[in-house]
Kinemage of the C-alpha trace (Angstrom):
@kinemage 1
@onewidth
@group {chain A} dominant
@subgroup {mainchain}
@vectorlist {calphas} color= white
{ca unk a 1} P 0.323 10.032 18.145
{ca unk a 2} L -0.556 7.440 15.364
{ca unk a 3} L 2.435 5.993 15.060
{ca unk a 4} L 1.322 3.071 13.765
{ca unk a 5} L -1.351 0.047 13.240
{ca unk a 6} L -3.039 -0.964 16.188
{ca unk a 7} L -4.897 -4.165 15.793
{ca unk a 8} L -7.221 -5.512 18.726
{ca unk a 9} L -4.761 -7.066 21.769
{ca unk a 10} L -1.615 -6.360 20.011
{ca unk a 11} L 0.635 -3.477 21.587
{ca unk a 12} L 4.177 -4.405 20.949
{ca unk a 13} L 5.563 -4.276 16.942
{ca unk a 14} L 6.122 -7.828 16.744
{ca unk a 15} L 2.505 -8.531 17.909
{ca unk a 16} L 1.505 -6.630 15.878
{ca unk a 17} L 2.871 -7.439 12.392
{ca unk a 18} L 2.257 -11.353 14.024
{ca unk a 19} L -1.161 -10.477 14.267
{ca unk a 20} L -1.420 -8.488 10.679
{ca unk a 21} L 0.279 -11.429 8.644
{ca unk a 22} L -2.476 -13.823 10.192
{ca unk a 23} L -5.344 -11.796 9.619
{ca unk a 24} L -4.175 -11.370 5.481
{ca unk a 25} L -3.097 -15.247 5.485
{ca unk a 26} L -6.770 -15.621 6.882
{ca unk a 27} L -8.775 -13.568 4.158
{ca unk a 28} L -5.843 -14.087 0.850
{ca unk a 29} L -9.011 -16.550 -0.368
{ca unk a 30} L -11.108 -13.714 -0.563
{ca unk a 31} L -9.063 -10.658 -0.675
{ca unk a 32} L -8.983 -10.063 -4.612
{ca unk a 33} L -13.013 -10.538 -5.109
{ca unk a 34} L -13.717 -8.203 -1.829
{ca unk a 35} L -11.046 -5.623 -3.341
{ca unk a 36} L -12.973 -5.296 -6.233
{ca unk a 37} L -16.542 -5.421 -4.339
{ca unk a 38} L -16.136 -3.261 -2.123
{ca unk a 39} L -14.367 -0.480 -3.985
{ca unk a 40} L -16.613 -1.409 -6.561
{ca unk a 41} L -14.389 -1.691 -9.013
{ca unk a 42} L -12.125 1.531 -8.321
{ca unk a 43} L -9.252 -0.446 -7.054
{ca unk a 44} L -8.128 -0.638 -10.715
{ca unk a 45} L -8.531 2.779 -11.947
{ca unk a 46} L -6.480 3.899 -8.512
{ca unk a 47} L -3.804 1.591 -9.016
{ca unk a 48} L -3.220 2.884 -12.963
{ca unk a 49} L -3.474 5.954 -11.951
{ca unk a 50} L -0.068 5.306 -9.250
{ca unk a 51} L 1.304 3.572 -12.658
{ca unk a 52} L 1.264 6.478 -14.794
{ca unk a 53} L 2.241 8.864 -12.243
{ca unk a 54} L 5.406 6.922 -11.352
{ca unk a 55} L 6.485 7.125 -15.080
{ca unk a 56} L 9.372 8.946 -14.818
{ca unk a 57} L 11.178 6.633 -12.513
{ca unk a 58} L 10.259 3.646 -14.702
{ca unk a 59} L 11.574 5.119 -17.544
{ca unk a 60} L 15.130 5.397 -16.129
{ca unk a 61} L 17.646 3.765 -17.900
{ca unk a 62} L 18.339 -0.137 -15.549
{ca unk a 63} L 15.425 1.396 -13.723
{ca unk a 64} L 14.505 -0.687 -10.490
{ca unk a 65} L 11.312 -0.869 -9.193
{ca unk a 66} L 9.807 -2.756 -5.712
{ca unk a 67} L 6.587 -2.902 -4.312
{ca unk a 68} L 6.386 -3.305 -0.737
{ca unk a 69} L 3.367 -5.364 0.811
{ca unk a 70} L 2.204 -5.665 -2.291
{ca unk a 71} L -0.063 -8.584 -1.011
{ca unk a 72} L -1.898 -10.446 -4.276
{ca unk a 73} L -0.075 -8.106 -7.089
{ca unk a 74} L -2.445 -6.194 -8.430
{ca unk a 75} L -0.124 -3.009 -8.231
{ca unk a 76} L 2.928 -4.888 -8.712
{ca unk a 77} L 0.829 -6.380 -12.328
{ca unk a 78} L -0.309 -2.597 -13.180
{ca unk a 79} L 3.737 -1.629 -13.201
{ca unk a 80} L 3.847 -4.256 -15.532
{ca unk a 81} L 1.532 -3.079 -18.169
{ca unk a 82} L 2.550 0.162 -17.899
{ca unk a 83} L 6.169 -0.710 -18.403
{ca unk a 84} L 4.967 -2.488 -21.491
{ca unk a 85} L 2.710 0.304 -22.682
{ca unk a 86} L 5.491 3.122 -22.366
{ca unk a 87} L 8.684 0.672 -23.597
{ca unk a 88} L 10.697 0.281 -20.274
{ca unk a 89} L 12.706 -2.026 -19.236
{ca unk a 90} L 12.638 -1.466 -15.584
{ca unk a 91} L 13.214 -4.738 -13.575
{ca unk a 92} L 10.350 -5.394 -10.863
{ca unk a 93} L 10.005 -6.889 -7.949
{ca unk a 94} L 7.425 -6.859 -5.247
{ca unk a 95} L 7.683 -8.359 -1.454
{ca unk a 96} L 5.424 -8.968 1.579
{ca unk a 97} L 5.695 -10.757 4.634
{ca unk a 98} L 2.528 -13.140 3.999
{ca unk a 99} L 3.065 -16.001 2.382
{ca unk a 100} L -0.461 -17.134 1.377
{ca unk a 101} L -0.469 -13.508 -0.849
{ca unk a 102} L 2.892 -14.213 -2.281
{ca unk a 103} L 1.354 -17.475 -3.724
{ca unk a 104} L -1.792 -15.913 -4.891
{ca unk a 105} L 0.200 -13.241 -6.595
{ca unk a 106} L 2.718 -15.522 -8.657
{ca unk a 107} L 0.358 -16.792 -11.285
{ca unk a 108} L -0.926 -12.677 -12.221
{ca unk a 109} L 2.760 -11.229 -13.479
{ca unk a 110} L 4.562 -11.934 -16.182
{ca unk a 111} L 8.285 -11.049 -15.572
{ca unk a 112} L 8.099 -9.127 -11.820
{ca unk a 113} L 9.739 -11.498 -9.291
{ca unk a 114} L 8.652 -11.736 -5.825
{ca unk a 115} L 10.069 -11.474 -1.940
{ca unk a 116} L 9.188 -12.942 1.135
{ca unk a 117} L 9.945 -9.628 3.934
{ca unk a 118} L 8.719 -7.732 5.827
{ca unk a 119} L 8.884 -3.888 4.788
{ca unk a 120} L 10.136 -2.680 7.769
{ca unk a 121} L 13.074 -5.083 7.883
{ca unk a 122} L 14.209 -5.235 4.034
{ca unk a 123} L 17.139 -7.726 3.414
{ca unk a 124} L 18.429 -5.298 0.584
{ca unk a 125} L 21.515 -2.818 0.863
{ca unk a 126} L 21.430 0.897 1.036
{ca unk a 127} L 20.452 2.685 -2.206
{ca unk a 128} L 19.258 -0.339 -4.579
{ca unk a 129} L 15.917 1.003 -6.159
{ca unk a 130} L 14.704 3.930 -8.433
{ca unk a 131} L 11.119 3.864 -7.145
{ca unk a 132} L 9.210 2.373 -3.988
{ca unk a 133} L 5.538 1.670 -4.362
{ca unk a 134} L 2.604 1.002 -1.547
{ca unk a 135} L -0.473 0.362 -1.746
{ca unk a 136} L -3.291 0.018 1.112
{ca unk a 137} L -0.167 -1.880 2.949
{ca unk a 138} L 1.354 1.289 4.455
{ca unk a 139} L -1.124 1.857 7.394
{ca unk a 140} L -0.459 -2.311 8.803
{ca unk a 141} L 2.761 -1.330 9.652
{ca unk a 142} L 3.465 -1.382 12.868
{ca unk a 143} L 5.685 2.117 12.828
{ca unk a 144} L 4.973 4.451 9.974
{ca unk a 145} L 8.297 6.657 10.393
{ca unk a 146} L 10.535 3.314 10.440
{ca unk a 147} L 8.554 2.339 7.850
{ca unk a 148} L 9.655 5.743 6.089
{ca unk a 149} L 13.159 5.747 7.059
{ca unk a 150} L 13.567 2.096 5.779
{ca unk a 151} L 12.532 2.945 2.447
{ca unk a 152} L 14.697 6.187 2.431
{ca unk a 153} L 17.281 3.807 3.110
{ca unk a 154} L 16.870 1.742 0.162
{ca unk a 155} L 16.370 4.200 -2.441
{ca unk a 156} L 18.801 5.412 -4.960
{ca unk a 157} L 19.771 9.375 -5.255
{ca unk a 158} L 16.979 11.058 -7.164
{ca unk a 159} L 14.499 7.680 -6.330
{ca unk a 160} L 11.108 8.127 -5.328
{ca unk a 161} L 8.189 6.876 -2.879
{ca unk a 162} L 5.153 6.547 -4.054
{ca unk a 163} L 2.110 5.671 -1.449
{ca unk a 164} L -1.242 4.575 -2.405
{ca unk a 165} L -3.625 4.951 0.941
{ca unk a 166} L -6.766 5.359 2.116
{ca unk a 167} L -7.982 8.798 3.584
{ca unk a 168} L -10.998 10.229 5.212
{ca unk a 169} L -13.289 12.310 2.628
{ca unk a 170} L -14.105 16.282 3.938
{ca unk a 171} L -16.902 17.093 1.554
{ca unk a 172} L -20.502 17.912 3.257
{ca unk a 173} L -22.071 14.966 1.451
{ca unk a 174} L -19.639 12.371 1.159
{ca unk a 175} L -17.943 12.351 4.162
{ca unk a 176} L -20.733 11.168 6.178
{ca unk a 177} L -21.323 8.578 3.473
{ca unk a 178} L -18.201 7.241 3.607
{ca unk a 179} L -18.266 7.136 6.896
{ca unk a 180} L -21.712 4.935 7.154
{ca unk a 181} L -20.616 2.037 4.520
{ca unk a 182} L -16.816 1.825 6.344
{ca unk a 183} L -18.155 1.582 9.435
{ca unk a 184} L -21.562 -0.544 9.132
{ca unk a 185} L -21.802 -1.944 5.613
{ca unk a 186} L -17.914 -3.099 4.771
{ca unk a 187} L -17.530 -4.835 7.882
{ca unk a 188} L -20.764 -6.425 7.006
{ca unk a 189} L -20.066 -7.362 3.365
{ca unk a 190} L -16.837 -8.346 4.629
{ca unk a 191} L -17.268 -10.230 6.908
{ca unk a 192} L -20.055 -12.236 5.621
{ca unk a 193} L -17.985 -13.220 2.574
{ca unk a 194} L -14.467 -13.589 3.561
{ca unk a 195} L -15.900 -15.732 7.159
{ca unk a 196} L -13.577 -13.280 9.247
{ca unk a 197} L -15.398 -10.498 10.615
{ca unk a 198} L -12.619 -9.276 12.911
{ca unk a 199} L -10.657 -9.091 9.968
{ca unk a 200} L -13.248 -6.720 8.037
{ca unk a 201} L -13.955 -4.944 11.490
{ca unk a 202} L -10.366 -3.940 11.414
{ca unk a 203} L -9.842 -2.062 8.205
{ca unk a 204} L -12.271 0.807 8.361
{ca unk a 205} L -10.412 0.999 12.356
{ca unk a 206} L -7.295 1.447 10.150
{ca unk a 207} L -8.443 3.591 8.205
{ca unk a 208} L -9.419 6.039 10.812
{ca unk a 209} L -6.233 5.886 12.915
{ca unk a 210} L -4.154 6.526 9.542
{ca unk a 211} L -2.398 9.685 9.813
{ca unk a 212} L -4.532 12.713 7.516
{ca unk a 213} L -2.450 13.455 4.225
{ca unk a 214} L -0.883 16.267 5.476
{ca unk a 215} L 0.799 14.539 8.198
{ca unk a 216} L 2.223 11.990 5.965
{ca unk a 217} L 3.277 14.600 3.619
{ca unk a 218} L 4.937 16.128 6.573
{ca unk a 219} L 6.543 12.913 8.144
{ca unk a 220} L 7.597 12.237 4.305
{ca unk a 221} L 9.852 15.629 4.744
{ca unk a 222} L 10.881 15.218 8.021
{ca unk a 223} L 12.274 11.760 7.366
{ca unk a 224} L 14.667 13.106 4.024
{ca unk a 225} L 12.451 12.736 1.592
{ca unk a 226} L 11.839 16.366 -0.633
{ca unk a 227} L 9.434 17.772 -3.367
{ca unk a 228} L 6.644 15.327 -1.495
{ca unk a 229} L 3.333 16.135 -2.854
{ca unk a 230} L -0.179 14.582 -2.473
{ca unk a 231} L -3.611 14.167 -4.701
{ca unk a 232} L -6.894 12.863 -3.071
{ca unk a 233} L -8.521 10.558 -5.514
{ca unk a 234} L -12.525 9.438 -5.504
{ca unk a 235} L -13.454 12.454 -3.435
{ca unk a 236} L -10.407 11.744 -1.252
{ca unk a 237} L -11.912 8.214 -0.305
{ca unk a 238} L -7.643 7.185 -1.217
{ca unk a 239} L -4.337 9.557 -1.523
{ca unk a 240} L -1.618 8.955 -3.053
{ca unk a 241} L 1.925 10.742 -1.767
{ca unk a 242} L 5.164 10.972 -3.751
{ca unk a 243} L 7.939 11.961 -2.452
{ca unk a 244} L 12.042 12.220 -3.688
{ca unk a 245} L 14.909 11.561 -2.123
């Protein structure tokens, strides 16, 4: 069962999320520009898109937001505009357990405020946010249904889930495509630019072991949350799930 990430020599959970918050401290220098490179440039247009679809649960009146392992903020800054563009007032926060991203993150938001956890261990009570975001941070957890459960936990009555991952593309052409620059040319690319080829090595690995989208959806319902639905993005290169509690 994928139950969860599986980096190289790390079995146990606190291995691995050790081993996960030193491979991001090693590559935070680079991890914006290669972001950008290597999705060329779709990385934004994915990360409005989770914006505008979250909408609703911004909207709320003292509306709540937090964005878990939200690395560098580029998510966490895309809730921001939005909130702006549409007239909300919903406070936002983001937190992940790497410090180095944290740091790199502070100078992009204007008003968002930022916490050093890690997402399976949240120091926040029961039921104190509207909306949950993720994105690409989901599949480093160590367990994926305690990952679930803990942000069941901390969501409000009528809050939502919203996770922004990557997938494996099914169509005759792409597929094989996708599978040829994830597995030889982005751990190439980077590699070569970050200086940590393990790290770039990896992520495609991650990738693959990730459960399909209709596994997630599935784990979504069996750990509380309802109405869960999924769209494939790019071709299904990334999905994103939503689900209600």
């Amino acid at each position: 069962m994928k139950a969860g990430a599986a980096p190289p020599g790390a079995r146990e959970p606190q291995q691995v999320a050790d081993w996960v918050r030193r491979m991001f401290a090693r590559i935070a220098p680079r991890y914006d520009l290669l972001n950008h490179l290597l999705s060329f440039g779709l990385d934004w247009l994915w990360r409005r898109r989770v914006a505008r679809r979250v909408r609703p649960w911004l909207l709320r009146p003292d509306a709540r937001v937090l964005d878990l392992c939200c690395g560098t903020g580029d998510l966490l800054r895309a809730l921001e505009l939005e909130t702006e563009r549409v007239g909300a007032a919903a406070l936002l926060a983001g937190c992940d357990f790497c410090h180095p991203m944290l740091i790199l993150a502070r100078p992009k938001l204007r008003r968002a405020y930022l916490i050093e956890a890690d997402a399976l261990q949240l120091p926040l009570p029961p039921s104190s946010f509207d909306l949950l975001t993720v994105a690409f941070g989901f599949r480093n957890l160590a367990n994926y249904r305690a990952g679930l459960a803990e942000m069941r936990r901390v969501l409000r009555p009528g809050g939502a889930a919203a996770i922004l991952e990557f997938s494996q593309p099914t169509g005759r052409l792409l597929a094989p495509l996708y599978r040829w620059y994830a597995t030889r040319m982005l751990p190439c690319i980077g590699g070569w630019i970050s200086g940590h080829p393990d790290a770039y090595r990896y992520l495609p690995e991650s990738v693959h072991r990730f459960p399909t989208p209709e596994e997630l959806a599935c784990w979504m319902r069996e750990e509380g949350f309802s109405r869960v639905a999924f769209e494939s993005m790019s071709g299904g290169i990334v999905c994103l799930h939503v689900g209600v509690v």
